[in-house]
N, C-alpha and C positions, 0 to 999 in steps of 0.2 A: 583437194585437200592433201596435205602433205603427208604420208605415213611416219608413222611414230617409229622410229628405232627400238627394233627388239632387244632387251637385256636380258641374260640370264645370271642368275644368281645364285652359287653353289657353297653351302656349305650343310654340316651335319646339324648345327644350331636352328632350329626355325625360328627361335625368336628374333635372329642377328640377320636373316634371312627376311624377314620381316618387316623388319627396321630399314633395311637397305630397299629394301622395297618403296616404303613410304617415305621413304629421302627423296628416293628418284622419283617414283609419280608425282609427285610435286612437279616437277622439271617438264611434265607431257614425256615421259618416255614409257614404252610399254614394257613392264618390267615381269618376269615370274621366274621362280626359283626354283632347284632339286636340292634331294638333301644327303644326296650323293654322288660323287664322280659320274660313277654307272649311271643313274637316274638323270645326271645331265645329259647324258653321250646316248640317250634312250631320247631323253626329246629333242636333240640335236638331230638323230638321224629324222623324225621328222617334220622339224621346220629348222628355220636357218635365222640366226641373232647375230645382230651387228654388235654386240660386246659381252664376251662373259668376265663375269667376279665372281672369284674359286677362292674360298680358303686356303691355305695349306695343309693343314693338320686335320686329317679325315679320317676317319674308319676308311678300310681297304683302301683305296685308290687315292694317292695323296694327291699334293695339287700339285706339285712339280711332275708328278708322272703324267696329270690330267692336263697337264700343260704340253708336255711335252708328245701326247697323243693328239691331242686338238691341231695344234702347229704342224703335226705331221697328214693327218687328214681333213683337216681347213684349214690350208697357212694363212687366207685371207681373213679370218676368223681372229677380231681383236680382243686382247685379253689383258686385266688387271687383276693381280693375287693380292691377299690380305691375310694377316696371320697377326697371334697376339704371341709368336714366341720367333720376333725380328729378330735378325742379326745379318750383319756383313754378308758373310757366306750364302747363306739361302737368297739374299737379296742379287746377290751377283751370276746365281745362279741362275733367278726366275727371270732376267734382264736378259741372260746368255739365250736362256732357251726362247726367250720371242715374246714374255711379256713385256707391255708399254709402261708397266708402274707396278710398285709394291708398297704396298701401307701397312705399317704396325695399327694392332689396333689395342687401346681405343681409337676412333677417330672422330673427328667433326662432322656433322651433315657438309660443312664446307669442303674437309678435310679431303671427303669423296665427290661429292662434286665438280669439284674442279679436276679434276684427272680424268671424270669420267668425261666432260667435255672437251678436253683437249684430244682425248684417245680418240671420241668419235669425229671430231675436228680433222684428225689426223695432223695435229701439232705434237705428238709421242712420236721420234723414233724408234723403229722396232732395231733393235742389233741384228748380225750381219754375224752367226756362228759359224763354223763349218760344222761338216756332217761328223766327222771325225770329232771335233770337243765337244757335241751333242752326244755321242752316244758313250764317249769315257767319260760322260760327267755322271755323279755318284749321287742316285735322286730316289732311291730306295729306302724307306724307314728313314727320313733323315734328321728326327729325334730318336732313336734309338741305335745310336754306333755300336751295338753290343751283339753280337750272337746267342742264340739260345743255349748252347753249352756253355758261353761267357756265365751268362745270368745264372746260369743251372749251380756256379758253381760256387757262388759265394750266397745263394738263395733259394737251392734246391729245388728238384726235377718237377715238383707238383707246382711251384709259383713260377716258374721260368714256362710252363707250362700253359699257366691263367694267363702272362702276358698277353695286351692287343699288342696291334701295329702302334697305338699309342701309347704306350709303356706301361698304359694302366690294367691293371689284373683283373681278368672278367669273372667272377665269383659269385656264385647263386645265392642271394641275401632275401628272407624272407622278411614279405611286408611288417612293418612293422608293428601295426592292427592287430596281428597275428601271434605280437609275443606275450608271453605270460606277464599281467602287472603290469602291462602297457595304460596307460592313463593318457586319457585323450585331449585334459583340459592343457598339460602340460607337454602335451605331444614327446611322451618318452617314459621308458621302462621305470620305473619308482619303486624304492625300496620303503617309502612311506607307506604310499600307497597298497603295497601287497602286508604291512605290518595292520593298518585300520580295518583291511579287507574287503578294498576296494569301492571303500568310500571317503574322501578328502573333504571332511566338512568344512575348512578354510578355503577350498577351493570352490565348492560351490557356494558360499556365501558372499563370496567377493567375484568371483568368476575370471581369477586366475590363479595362474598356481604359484603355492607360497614359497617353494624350494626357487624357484626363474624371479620371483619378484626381489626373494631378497641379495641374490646374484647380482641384479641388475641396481638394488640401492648400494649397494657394495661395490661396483663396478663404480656406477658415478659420483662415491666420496673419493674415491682413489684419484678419479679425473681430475676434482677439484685442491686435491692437494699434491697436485701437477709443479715442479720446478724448473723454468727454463732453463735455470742456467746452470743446471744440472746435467741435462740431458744435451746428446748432438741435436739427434732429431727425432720425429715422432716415429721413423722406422729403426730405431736405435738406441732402445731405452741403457743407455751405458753412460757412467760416468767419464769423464776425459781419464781420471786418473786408470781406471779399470782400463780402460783400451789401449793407453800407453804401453802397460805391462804387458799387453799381447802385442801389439804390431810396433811398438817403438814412439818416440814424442815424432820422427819425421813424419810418421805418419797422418799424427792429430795433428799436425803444424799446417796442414792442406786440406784439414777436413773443413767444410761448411754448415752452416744449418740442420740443412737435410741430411746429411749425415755420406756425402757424397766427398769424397777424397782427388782434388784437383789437382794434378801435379804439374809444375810448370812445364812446358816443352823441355826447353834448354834440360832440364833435370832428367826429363824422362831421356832422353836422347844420350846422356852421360851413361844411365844404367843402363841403355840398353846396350851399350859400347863394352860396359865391363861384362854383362850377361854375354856373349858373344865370343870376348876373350878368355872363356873360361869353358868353354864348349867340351865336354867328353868325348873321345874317341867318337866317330861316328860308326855306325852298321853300315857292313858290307854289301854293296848293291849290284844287282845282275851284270854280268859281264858287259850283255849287249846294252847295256845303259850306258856305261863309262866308255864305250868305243863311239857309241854315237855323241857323247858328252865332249870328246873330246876334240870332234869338228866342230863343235858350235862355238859360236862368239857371243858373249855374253857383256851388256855394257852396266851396270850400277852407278845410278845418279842420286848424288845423296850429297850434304853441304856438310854434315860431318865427316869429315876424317875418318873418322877411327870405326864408323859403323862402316863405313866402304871398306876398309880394310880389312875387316872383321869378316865382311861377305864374302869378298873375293878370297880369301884365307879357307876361309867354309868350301866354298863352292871347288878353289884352288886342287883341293885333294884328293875330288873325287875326277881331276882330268879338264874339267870345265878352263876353259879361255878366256879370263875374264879382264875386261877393260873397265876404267872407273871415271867418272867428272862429280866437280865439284861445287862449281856453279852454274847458273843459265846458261852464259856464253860459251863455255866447253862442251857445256852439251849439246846446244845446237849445232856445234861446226863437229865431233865427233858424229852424229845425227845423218849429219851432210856430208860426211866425208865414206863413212863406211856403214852396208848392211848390216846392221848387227842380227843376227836370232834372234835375241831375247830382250829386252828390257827391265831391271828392274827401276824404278820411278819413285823418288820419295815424292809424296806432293808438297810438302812445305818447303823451297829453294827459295833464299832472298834473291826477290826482283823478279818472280814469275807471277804472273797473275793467272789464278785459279787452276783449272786443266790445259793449259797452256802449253807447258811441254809434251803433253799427251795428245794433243789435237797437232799438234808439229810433227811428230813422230807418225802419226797415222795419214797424215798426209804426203810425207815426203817419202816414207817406206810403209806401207800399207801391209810389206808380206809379214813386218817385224811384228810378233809377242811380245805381250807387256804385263810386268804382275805390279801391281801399286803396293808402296810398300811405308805405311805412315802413321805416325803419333797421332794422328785427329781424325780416327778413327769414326766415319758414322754410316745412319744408312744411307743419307742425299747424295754422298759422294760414293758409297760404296755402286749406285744403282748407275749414277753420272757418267764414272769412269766404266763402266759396264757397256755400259751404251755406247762407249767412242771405241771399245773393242779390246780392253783390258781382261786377262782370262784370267784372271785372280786375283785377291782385293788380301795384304795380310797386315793386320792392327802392330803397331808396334807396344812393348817387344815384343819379338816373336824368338823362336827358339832355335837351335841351327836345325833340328829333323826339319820344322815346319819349312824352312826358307830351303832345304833340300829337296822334299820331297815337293815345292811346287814347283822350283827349278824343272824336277824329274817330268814333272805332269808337262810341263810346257816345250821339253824337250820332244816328248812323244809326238808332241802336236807339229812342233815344226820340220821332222824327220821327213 
């Protein structure tokens, strides 16, 4: 008989843990969980799982650190991360460091499913980092960019204090049972209740409490005198005219339903062009940066104008060598003509289909960096381009620090 593939499943949640559990036994896989980093890497050392699924966002031990230990001591040890606070960044990150997928969650029983059969399939490529942007990559606290003397100082020494690793305040809050006038039918402290002297005769005659019930008839006349076309959307209870006066009519001109603001490419690509040329002085950056900055060759591939010139402009001042194309065909035959360092990649060029330029690039110069640099921002493509060996993913627009300081980081890498 065939042995069942062991999974493990990590996170601090047991109910999500749980869940993932009975997703996958379904499947015949053998599945069990810890409910902490530690607690995995305690039953890892003794038995051995063909797949772990790690949260990210964990008391002590996050999932990119626990990633990044696992790959270091079971690189053959396959691994998918899951988190319910996705983004670009962590995504490109958990791809760099040697996970085969990354899912926001919610997700689907399918949703997981399928990735987990492909990992253990072995239809996931795993990336292909060096040891060097493995270990400058910044995987500490990475919901909290803040310092404790940061915190300390607009939140004071005692709550900068309470902080976890997840930014939430650890504070000794006594049971509730325990507070004075606590009333149990209404599960909460009552100022009725301590007036009758702790007895609510409408509540026990009905056997709920009268303060939540008439909340709750309250709550659903409101519902029912609900106006659509009043509102964007049900995360948005604003009038068009109210939001105007704060973000402008350009803004409600893009807005939808949901209350989600689409801006057309062509547009956003315009503002990003004027954002750009309008950049303030930059900060002055270490010596030995601008000397190694200024052997490198650096090529921007972008179908506007004026954001490539914008870049090269940026980049231009600080020593950087920057070369620029504007369509497909320029970029392939600059591609082919010369090693560039660096790359930057917009992904939207008419007449390229999908990662194209990117799978070109890593094929014909393998030593060259690449940072994707695009208006259609998501996580599918953030993980994609990760995978073909892009070391950084930046959403447009972005800012001149931002598109300098990943210049810097990739500079470091290619020295």
């Amino acid at each position: 008989m065939e042995a069942k593939n062991k999974i493990l499943v990590v996170d601090d949640e047991e109910k999500i843990c749980r869940n993932v559990e009975k997703i996958l036994s379904k499947d015949d896989y053998d599945v069990s969980y810890a409910l902490s980093a530690n607690e995995a890497l305690e039953k890892m050392a003794k038995e051995s799982y063909a797949l772990l699924i790690s949260d990210i966002i964990m008391p002590g031990m996050n999932g990119l650190e626990f990633l990044k230990l696992v790959k270091n001591q079971w690189p053959l040890t396959k691994v998918i991360l899951f988190t319910a606070y996705a983004s670009t960044d962590t995504a490109v990150k958990a791809i760099r460091l040697g996970a085969l997928d990354y899912i926001p969650k919610p997700f689907t029983p399918d949703e997981l499913r399928l990735p987990v059969e492909l990992a253990l399939a072995g239809e996931l490529p795993e990336a292909s980092a060096s040891e060097q942007e493995v270990e400058g990559m910044n995987i500490i606290d990475i919901d909290s960019p803040f310092d404790q003397d940061e915190v300390a100082k607009y939140t004071g020494e005692d709550y900068a204090k309470s902080v976890s690793r997840s930014d939430i305040p650890i504070v000794g809050v006594p049971s509730p049972e325990l507070l004075e006038h606590y009333c149990e039918l209404g599960t909460r402290v009552c100022e009725i209740f301590e007036k009758v002297g702790g007895i609510c005769k409408g509540g026990t005659k009905t056997g709920k409490c009268p303060q939540v019930e008439a909340k709750r008839k309250k709550a659903a006349g409101k519902r029912q005198e609900f106006d659509a076309n009043q509102l964007i959307g049900i995360d948005m209870p604003f009038d068009y005219d109210e939001v105007v006066a704060i973000t402008g009519p350009e803004y409600v001109q893009y807005v939808d339903r949901d209350g989600y603001a689409f801006l057309p490419y062509e547009e956003l690509k315009k503002n990003a062009a004027r954002f750009l040329a309008t950049e303030p002085e930059p900060a002055s950056i270490a010596a030995e940066i601008i000397e190694t900055a200024a052997r490198q060759d650096i090529l921007v591939i972008d179908d506007e104008v004026a954001v490539n010139n914008n870049i090269r402009k940026i980049l231009s001042k600080k020593g950087y060598q920057v070369d620029q194309a504007v369509t497909k065909v320029e970029a392939l035959q600059k591609i082919g003509e010369r090693a560039y360092k660096l790359v930057l990649l917009d992904l939207k060029i008419p007449g390229v289909k999908g990662l194209e330029l990117l799978r070109a690039i890593r094929e014909k110069r393998p030593e060259t960096l690449v940072i994707i640099i695009t208006g259609y921002a998501s996580i599918e493509t953030a993980k994609e381009t990760a995978r073909w060996g892009a070391v950084s993913y930046l959403p447009k627009p972005f800012t001149p620090h931002e598109i300098r300081e990943a210049t810097e980081k990739a500079v470091r890498l290619a020295a």
